[in-house]
VEXTORNU-14320 format. One record per residue (C-alpha): x, y, z; residue in three letters. Coordinates in steps of 0.2 Angstrom, whole numbers, plus 2048, in hexadecimal, padded with zeros to 3 digits. Example, Ala and Ser with C-alpha at 12.3 -4.5 7.8 and 13.67 -1.06 7.14 Angstrom:
2
<rec><px>83E</px><py>7EA</py><pz>827</pz><residu>Ala</residu></rec>
<rec><px>844</px><py>7FB</py><pz>824</pz><residu>Ser</residu></rec>
***
This chain:
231
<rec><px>B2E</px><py>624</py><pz>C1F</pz><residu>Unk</residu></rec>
<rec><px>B24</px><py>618</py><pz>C17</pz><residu>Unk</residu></rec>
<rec><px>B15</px><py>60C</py><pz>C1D</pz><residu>Unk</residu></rec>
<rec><px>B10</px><py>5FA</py><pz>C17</pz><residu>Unk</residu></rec>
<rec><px>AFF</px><py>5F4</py><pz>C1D</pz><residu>Unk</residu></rec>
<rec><px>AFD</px><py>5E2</py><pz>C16</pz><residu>Unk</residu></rec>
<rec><px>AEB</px><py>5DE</py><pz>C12</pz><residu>Unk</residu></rec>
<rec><px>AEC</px><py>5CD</py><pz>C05</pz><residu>Unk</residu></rec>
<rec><px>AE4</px><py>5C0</py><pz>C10</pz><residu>Unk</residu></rec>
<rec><px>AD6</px><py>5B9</py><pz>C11</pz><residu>Unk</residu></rec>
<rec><px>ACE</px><py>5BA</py><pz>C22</pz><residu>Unk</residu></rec>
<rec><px>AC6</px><py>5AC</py><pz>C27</pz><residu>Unk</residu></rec>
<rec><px>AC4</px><py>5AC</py><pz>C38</pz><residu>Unk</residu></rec>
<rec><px>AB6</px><py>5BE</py><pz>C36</pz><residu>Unk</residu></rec>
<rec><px>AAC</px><py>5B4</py><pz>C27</pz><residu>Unk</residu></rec>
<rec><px>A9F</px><py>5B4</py><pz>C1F</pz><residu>Unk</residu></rec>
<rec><px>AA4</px><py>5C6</py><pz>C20</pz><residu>Unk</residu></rec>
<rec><px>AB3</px><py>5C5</py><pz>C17</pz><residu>Unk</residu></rec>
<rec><px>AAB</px><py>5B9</py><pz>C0B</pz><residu>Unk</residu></rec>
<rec><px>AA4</px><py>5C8</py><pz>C02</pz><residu>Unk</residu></rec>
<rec><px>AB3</px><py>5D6</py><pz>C06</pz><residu>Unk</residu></rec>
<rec><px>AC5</px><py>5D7</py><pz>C0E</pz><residu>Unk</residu></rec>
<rec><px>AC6</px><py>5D9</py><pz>C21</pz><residu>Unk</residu></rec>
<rec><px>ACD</px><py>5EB</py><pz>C20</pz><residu>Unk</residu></rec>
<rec><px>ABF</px><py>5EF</py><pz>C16</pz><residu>Unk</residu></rec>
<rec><px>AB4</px><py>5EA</py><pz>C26</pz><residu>Unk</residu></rec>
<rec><px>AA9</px><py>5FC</py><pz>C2C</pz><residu>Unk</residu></rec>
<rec><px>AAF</px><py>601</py><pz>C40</pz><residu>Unk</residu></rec>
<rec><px>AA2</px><py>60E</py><pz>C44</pz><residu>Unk</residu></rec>
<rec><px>AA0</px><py>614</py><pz>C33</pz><residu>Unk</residu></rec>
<rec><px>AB1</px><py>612</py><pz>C2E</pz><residu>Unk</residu></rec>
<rec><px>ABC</px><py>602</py><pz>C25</pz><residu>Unk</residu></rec>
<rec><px>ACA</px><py>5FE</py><pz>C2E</pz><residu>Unk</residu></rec>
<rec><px>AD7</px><py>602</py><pz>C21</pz><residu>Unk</residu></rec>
<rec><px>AD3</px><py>611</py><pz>C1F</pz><residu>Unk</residu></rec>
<rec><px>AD4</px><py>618</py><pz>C30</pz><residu>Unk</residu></rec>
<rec><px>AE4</px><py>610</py><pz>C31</pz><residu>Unk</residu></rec>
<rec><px>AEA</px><py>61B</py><pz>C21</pz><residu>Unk</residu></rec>
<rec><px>AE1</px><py>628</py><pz>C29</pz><residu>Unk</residu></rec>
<rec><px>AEC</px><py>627</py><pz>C38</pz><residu>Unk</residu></rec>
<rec><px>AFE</px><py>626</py><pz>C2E</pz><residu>Unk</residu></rec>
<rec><px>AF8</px><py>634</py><pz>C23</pz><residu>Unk</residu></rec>
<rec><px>AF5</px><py>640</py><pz>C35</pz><residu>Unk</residu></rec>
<rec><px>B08</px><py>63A</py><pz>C3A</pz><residu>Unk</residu></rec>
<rec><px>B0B</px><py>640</py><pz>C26</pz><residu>Unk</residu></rec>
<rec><px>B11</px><py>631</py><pz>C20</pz><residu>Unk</residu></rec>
<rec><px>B0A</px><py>630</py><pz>C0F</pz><residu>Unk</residu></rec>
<rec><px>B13</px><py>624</py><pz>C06</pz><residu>Unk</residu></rec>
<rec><px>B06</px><py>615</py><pz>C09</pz><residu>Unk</residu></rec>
<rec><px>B0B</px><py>602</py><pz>C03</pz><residu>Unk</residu></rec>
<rec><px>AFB</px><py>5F6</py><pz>C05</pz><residu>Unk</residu></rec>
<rec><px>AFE</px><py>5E3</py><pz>C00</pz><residu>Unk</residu></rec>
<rec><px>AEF</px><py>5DE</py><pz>BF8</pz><residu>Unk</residu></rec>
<rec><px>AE9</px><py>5CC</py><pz>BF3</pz><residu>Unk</residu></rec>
<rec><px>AD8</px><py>5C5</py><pz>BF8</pz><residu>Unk</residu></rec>
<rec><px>ACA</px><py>5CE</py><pz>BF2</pz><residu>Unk</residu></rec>
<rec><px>AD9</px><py>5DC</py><pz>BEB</pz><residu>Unk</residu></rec>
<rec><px>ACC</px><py>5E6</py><pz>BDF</pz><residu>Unk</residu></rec>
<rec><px>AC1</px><py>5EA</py><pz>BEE</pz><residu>Unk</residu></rec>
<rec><px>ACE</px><py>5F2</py><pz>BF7</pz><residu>Unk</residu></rec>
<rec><px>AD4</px><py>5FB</py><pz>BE7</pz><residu>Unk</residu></rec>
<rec><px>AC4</px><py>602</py><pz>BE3</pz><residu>Unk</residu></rec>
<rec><px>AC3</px><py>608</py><pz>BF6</pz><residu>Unk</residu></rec>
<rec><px>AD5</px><py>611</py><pz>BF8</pz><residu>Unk</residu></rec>
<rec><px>AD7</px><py>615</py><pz>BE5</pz><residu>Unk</residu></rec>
<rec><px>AE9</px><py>61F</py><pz>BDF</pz><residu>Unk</residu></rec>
<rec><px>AED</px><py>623</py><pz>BF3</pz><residu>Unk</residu></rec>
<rec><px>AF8</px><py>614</py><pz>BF8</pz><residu>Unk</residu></rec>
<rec><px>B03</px><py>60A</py><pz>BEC</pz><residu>Unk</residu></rec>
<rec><px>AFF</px><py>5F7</py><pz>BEA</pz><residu>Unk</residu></rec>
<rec><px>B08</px><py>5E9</py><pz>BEA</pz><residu>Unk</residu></rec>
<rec><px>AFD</px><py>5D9</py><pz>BE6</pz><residu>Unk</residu></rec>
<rec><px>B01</px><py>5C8</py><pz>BEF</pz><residu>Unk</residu></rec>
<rec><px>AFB</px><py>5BA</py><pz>BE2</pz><residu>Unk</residu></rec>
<rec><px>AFC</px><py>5AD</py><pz>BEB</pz><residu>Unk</residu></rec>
<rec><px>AF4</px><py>5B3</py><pz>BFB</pz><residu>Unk</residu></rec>
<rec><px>AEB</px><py>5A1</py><pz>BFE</pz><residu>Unk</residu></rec>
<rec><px>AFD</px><py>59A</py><pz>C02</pz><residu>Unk</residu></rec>
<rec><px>B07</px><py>5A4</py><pz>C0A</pz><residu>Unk</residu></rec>
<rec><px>B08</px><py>5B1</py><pz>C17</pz><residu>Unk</residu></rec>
<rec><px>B0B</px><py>5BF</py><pz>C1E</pz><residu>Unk</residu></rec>
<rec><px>B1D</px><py>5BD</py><pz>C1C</pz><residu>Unk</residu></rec>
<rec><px>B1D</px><py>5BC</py><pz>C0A</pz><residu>Unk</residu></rec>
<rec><px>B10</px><py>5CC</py><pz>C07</pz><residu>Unk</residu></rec>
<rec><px>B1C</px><py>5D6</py><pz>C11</pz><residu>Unk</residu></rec>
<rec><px>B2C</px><py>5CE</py><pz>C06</pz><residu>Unk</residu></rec>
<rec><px>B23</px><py>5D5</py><pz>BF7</pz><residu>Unk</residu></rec>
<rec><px>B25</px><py>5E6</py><pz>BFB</pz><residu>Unk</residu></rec>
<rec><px>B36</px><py>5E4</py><pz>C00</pz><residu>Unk</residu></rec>
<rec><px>B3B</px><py>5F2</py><pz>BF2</pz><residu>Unk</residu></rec>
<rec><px>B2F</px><py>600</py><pz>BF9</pz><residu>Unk</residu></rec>
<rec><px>B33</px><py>5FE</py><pz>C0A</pz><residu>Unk</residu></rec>
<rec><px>B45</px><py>5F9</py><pz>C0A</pz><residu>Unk</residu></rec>
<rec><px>B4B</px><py>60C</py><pz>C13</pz><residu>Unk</residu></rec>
<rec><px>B41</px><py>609</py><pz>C23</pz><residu>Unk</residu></rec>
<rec><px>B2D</px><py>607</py><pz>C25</pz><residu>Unk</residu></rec>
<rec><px>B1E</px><py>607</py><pz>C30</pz><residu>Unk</residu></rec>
<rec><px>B15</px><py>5F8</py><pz>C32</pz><residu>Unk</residu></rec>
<rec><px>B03</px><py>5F2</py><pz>C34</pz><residu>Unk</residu></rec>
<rec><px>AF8</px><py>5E3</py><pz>C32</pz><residu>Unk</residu></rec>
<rec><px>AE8</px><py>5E9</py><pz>C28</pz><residu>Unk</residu></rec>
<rec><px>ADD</px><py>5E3</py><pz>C35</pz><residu>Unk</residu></rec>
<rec><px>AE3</px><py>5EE</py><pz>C45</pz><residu>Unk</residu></rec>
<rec><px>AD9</px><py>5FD</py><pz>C4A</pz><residu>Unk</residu></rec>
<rec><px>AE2</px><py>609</py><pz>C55</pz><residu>Unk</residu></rec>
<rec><px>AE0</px><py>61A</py><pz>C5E</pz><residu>Unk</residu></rec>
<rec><px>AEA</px><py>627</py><pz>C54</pz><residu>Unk</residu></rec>
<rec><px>AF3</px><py>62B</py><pz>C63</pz><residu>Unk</residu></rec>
<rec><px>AFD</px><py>618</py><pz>C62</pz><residu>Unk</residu></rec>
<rec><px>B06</px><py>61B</py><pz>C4F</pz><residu>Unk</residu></rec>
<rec><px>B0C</px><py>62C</py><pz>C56</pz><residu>Unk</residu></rec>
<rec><px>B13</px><py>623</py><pz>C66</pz><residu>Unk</residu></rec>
<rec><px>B1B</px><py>618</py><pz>C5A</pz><residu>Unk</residu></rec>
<rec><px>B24</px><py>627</py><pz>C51</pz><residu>Unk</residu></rec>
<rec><px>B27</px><py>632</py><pz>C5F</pz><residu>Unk</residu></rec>
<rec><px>B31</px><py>624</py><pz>C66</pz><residu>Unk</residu></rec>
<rec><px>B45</px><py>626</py><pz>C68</pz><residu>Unk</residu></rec>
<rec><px>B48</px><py>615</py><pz>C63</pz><residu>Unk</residu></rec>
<rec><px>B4A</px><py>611</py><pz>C50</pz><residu>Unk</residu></rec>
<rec><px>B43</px><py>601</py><pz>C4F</pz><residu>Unk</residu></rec>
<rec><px>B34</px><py>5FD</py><pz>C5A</pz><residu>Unk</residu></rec>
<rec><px>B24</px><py>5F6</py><pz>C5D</pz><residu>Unk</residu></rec>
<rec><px>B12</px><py>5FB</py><pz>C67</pz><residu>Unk</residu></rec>
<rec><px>B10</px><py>5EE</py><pz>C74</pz><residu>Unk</residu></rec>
<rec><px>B02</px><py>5ED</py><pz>C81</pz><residu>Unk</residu></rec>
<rec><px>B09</px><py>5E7</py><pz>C92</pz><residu>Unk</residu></rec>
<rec><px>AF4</px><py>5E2</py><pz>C94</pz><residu>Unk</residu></rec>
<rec><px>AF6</px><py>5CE</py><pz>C8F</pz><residu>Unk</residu></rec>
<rec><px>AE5</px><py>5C3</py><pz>C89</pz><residu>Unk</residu></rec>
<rec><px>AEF</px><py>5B1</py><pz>C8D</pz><residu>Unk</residu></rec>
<rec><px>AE0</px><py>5A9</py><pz>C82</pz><residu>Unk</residu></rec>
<rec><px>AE2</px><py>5B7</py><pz>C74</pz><residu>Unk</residu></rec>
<rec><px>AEC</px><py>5B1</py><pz>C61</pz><residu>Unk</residu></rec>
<rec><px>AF5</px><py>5C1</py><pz>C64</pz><residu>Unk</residu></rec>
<rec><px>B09</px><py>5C1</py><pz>C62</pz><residu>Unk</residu></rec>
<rec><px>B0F</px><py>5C4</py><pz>C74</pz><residu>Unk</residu></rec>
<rec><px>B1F</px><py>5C9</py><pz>C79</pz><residu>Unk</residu></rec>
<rec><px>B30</px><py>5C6</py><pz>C81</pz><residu>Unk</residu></rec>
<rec><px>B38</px><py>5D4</py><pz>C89</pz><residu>Unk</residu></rec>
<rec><px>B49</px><py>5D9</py><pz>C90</pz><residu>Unk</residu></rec>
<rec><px>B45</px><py>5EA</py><pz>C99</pz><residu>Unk</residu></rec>
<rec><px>B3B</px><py>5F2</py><pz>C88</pz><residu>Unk</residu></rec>
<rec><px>B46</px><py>5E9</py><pz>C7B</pz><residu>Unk</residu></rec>
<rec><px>B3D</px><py>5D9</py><pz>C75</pz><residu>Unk</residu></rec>
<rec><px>B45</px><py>5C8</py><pz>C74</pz><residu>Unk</residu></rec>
<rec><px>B37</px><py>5BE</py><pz>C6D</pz><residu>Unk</residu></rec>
<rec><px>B26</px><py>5BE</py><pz>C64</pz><residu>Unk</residu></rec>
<rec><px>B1B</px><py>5AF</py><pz>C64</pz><residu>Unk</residu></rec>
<rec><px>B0B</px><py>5AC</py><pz>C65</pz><residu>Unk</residu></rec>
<rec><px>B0C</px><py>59B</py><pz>C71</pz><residu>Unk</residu></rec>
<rec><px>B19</px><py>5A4</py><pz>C7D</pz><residu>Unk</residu></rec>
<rec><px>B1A</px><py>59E</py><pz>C8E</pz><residu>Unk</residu></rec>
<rec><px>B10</px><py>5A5</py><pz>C98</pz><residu>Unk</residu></rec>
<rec><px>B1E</px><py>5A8</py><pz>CA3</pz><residu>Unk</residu></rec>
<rec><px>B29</px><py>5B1</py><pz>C98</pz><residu>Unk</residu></rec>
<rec><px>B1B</px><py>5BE</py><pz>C91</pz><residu>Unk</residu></rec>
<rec><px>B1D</px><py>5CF</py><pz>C93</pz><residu>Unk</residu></rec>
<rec><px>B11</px><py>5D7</py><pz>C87</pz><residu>Unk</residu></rec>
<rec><px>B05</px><py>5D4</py><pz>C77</pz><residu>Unk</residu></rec>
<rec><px>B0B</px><py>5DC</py><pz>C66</pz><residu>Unk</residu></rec>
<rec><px>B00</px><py>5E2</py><pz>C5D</pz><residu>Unk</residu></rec>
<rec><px>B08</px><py>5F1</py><pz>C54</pz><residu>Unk</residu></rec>
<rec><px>B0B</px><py>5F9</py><pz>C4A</pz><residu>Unk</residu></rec>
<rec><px>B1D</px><py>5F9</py><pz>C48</pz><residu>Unk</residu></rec>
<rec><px>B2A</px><py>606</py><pz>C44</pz><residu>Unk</residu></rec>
<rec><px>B3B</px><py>5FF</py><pz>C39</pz><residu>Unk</residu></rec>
<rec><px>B4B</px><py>609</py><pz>C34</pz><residu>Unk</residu></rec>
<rec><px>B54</px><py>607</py><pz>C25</pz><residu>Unk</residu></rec>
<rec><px>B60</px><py>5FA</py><pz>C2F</pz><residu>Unk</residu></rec>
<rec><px>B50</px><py>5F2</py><pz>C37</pz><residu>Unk</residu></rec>
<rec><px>B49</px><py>5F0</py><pz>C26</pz><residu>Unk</residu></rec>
<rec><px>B57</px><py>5E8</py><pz>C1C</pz><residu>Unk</residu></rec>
<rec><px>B59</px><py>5DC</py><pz>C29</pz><residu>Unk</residu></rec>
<rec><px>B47</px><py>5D8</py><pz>C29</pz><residu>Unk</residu></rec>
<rec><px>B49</px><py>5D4</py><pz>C16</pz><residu>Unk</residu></rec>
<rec><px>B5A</px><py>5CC</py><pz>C18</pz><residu>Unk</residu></rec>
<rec><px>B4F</px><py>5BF</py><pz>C22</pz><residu>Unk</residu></rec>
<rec><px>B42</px><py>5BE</py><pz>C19</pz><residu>Unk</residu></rec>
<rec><px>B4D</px><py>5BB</py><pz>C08</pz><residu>Unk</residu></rec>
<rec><px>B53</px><py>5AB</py><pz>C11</pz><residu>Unk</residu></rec>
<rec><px>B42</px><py>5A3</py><pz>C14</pz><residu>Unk</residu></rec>
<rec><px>B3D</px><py>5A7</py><pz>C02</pz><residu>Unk</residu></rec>
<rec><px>B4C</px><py>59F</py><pz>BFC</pz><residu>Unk</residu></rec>
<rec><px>B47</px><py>590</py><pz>C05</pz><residu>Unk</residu></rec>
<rec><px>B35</px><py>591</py><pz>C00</pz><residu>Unk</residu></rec>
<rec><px>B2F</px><py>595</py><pz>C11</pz><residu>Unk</residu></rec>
<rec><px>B1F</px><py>5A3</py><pz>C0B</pz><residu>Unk</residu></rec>
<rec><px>B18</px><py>59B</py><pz>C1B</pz><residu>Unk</residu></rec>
<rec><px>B1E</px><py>5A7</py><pz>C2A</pz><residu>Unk</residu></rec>
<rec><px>B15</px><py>5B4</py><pz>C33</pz><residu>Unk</residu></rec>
<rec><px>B20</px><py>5C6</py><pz>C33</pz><residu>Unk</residu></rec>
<rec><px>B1F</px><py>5C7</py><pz>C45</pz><residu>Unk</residu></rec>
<rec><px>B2A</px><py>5BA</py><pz>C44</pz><residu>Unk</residu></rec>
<rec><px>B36</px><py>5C0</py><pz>C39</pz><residu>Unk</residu></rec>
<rec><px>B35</px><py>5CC</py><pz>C43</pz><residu>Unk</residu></rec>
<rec><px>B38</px><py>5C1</py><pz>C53</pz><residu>Unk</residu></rec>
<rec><px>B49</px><py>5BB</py><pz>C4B</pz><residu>Unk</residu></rec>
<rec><px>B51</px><py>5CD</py><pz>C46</pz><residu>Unk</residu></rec>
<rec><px>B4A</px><py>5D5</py><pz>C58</pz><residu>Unk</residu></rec>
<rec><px>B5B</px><py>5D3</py><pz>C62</pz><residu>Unk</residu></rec>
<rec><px>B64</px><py>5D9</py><pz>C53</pz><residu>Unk</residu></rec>
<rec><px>B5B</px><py>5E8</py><pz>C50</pz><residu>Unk</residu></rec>
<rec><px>B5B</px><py>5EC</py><pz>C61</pz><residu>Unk</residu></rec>
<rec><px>B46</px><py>5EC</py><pz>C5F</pz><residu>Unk</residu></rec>
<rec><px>B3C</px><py>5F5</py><pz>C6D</pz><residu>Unk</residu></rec>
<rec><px>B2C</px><py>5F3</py><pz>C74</pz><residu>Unk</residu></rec>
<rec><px>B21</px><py>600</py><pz>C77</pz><residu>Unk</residu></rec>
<rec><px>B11</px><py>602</py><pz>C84</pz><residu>Unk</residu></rec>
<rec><px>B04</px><py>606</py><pz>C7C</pz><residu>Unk</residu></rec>
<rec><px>AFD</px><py>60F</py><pz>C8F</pz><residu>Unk</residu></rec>
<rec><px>AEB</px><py>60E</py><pz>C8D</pz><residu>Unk</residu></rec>
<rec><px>AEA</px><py>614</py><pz>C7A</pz><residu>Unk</residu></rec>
<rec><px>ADD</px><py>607</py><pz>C73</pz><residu>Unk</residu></rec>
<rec><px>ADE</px><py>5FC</py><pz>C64</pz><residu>Unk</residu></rec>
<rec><px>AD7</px><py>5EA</py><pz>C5E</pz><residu>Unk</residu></rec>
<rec><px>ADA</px><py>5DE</py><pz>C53</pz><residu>Unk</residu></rec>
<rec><px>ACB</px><py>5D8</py><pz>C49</pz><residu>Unk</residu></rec>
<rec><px>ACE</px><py>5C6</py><pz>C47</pz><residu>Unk</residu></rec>
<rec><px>ABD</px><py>5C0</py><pz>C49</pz><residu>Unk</residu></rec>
<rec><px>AAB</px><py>5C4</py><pz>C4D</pz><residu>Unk</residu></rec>
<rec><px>AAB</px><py>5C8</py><pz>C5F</pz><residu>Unk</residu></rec>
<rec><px>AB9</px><py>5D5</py><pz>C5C</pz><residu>Unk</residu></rec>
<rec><px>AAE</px><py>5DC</py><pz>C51</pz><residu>Unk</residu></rec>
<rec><px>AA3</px><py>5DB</py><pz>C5C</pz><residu>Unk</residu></rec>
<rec><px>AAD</px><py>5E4</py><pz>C6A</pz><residu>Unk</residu></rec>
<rec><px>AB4</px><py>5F1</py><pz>C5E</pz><residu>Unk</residu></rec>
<rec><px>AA4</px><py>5F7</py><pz>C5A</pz><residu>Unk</residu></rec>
<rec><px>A9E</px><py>5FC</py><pz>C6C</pz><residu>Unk</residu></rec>
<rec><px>AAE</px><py>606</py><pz>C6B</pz><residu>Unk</residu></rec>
<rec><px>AB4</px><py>616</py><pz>C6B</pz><residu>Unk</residu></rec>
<rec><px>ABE</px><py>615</py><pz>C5A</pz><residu>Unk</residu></rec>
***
């Protein structure tokens, strides 16, 4: 199985930092983000590594060199997640991992993922910040119904934060999807809501994360936080 971790935008919510390099290039106790997630994908041995690049793209190059393919975004400014992910729709189109480049993990969560019985899944965490701009979940049981980042209180079961674990079926419906908002020239949508819209079909499941930590560094206090950590 393959991997994808997207890494074009821009980050502007963690600047002035990212004014000089890419979020995943950002240092967590010694070590930048995007490399301890390959690290962690390389320990489960998946080797084949896809990283979408676009904002700041050489820095990230000169960091990870010949061990991960690249895919470049060029219009990263105007469009999102979406689109970086359609872009590699001929690497990853046999089933893939996924991972936002700014999500620090416990090595212990990507081989939950992979252990898993079910084919097309998701990490969850049952642990809910209401004020957060996390993806939460709607849940039947553990297969999810809905991902939003507004859902009603009432209905939310869990946040998302990954990563994510596609078979081959999964993935071509993913890209099936995706090909239709491209072809309306929608470059707009996150992927967790494609993912949303194919999650009934593909019979995706959620996973609890059960106490394994991880963060999202979307600004400065999670940086912050995720330094006083034990990462």
């Amino acid at each position: 199985m393959r991997a994808i971790i997207l890494a074009a935008g821009i980050g502007s919510r963690i600047s002035p930092i990212t004014n000089l390099i890419p979020k995943c290039l950002i240092e967590i106790n010694g070590k930048k983000i995007i490399k301890r997630q390959i690290d962690s994908l390389l320990k489960v041995n998946i080797n084949e590594i896809i990283v979408v690049v676009g904002y700041l793209k050489n820095k990230i190059k000169s960091i990870l060199k010949d061990s991960v393919v690249y895919i470049e975004n060029p219009i990263y400014h105007n469009s999102n997640s979406s689109y970086s992910l359609w872009l590699a729709r001929d690497f990853i189109d046999e089933g893939f991992i996924y991972l936002n480049s700014d999500l620090i993990f416990e090595e212990g969560i990507i081989k939950k993922l992979l252990d898993s019985k079910f084919e097309n899944a998701m990490m969850i965490d049952k642990n809910i910040n209401p004020k957060g701009d996390m993806f939460k979940v709607k849940m039947d049981g553990n297969k999810i119904i809905k991902l939003d980042k507004k859902l009603n209180p009432n209905e939310c079961s869990a946040e998302a934060p990954g990563p994510v674990k596609f078979s081959k079926k999964g993935a071509r419906k993913i890209f099936k999807k995706l090909d239709e908002y491209i072809s309306n020239e929608d470059k707009s949508q996150w992927c967790y809501t494609i993912f949303s819209e194919v999650a009934e079909e593909i019979n995706l499941r959620g996973i609890h994360v059960e106490g394994l930590v991880w963060m999202e560094i979307d600004n400065v206090e999670d940086l912050k936080k995720a330094r006083k950590m034990n990462f």
